[in-house]
C-alpha positions in Angstrom: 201.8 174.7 129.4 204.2 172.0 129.6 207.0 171.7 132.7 209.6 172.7 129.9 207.8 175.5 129.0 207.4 176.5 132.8 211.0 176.3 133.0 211.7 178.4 130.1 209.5 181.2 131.2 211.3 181.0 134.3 214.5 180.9 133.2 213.6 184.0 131.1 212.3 185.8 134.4 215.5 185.1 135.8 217.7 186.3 133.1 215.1 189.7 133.2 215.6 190.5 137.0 219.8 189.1 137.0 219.7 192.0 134.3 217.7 194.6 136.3 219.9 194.0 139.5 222.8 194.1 137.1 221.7 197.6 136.4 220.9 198.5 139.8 224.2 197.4 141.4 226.0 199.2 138.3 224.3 202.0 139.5 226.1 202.7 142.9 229.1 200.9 144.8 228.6 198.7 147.5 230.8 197.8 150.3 231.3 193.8 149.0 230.1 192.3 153.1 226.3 194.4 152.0 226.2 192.7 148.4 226.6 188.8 148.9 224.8 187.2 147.6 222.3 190.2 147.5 221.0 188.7 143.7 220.2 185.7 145.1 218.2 187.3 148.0 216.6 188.9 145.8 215.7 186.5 143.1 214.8 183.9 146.3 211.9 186.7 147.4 210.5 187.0 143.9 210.1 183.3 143.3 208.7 183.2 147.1 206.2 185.8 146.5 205.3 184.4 142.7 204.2 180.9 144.9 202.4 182.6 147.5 200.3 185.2 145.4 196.8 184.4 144.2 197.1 181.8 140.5 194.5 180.7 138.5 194.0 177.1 137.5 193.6 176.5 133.6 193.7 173.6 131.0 195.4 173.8 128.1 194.1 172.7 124.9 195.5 169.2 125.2 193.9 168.9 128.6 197.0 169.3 130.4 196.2 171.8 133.9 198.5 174.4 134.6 198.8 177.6 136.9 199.1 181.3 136.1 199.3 184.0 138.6 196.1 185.6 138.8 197.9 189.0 138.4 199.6 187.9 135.0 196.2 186.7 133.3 194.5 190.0 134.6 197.7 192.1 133.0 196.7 190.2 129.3 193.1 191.5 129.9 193.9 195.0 130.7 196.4 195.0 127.8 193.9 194.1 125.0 191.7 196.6 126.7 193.9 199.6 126.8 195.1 198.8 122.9 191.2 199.7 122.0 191.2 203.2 121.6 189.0 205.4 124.1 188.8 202.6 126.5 190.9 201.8 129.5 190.3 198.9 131.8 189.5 199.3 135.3 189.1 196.4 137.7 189.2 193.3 136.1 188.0 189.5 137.2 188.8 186.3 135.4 187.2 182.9 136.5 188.2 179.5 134.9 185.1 177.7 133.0 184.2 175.7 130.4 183.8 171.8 130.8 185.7 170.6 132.3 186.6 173.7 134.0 189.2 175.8 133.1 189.2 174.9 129.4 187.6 178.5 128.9 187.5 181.6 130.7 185.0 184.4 131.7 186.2 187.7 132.3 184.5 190.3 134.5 185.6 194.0 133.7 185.0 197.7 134.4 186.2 200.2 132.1 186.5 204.5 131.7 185.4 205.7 128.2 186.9 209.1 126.5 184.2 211.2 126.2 181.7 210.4 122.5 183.1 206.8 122.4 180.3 204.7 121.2 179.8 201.9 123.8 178.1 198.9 122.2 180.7 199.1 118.5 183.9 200.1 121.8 182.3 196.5 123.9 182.9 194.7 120.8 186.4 195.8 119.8 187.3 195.0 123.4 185.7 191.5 123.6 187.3 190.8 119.6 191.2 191.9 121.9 190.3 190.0 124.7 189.8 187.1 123.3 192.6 186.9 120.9 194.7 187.9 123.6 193.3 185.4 125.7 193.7 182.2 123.0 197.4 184.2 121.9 198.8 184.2 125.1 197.3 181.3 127.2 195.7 179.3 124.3 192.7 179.4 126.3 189.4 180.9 124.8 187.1 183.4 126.6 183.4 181.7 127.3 182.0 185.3 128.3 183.2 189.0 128.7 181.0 191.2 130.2 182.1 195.2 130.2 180.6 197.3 132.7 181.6 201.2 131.8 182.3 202.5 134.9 183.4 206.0 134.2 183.7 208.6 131.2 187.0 210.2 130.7 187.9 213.3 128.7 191.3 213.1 126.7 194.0 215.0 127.5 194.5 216.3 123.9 190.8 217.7 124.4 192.1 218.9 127.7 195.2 220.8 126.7 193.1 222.4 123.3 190.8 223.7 126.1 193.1 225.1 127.9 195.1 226.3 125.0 191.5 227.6 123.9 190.7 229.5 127.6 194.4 230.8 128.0 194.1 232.3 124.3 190.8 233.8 125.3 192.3 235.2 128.4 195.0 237.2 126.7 193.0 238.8 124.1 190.3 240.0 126.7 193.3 241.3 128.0 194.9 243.2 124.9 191.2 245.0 124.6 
């Protein structure tokens, strides 16, 4: 990722949270001393807090090293995840690899299955997202996905027929 390309994706994170104060200041009506320069307090404390929190240190396919917060890589994992149906993504890890290092990436996860999803045909749909995700987004390639499932899950459509199913139950032992 280029310095250019930094600055655009900053530039478009500015424009995003100018619009979402924007919204919130439409919202209610300030005495003007309490809102000076309240944007730019709070666009100061999200740039503050996007230097301080936790990045991860990749290469980019030309070589070139760049940093991603930690939190934003980890948000592309659990997306592809959560796209796969019956799966959602739990904790999730991602450690720069590859030679040199940070060219690829390994990615540690945990996931909940729905109830009767097949792991091992669900493990590869996930690693197929993943990686695409990861090469989409970053232009970085995953080096090894493991998937630990953590937890089953039962959907709430099977939940509510269930319930549907009991409460129907209910009301003709009832009529009898």
């Amino acid at each position: 990722m280029s310095d250019e390309t930094a600055d655009a994706a900053t530039g478009d994170t500015d424009a995003r949270l100018r619009a979402v104060i924007d919204e919130y200041m439409g919202a209610f009506e300030p005495d003007p001393e309490d809102s000076a320069g309240l944007r730019e307090r709070i666009l100061r404390l999200v740039r503050d807090d996007a230097v301080l929190a936790p990045s991860t240190r990749l290469l980019s396919e030309r070589g070139n090293p760049f940093r991603i917060t930690t939190a934003t890589v980890r948000e592309i994992v659990r997306a592809a995840v959560d796209a796969v149906d019956g799966i959602r993504a739990r904790s999730v890890t991602v450690t720069p690899s590859g030679e040199p290092e940070g060219s690829t990436a390994d990615v540690g996860l945990t996931v909940a299955m729905r109830a009767g999803v097949e792991f091992v045909p669900a493990a590869e749909e996930v690693r197929r997202a993943i990686a695409r995700d990861l090469d989409t987004e970053l232009g970085i390639p995953a080096n090894r996905i493991d998937i630990t499932a953590e937890d089953v899950f039962v959907s709430e459509d099977a939940d509510t027929d269930a319930a549907g199913s009991r409460a129907a139950g209910s009301e003709e032992a009832a009529d009898d």
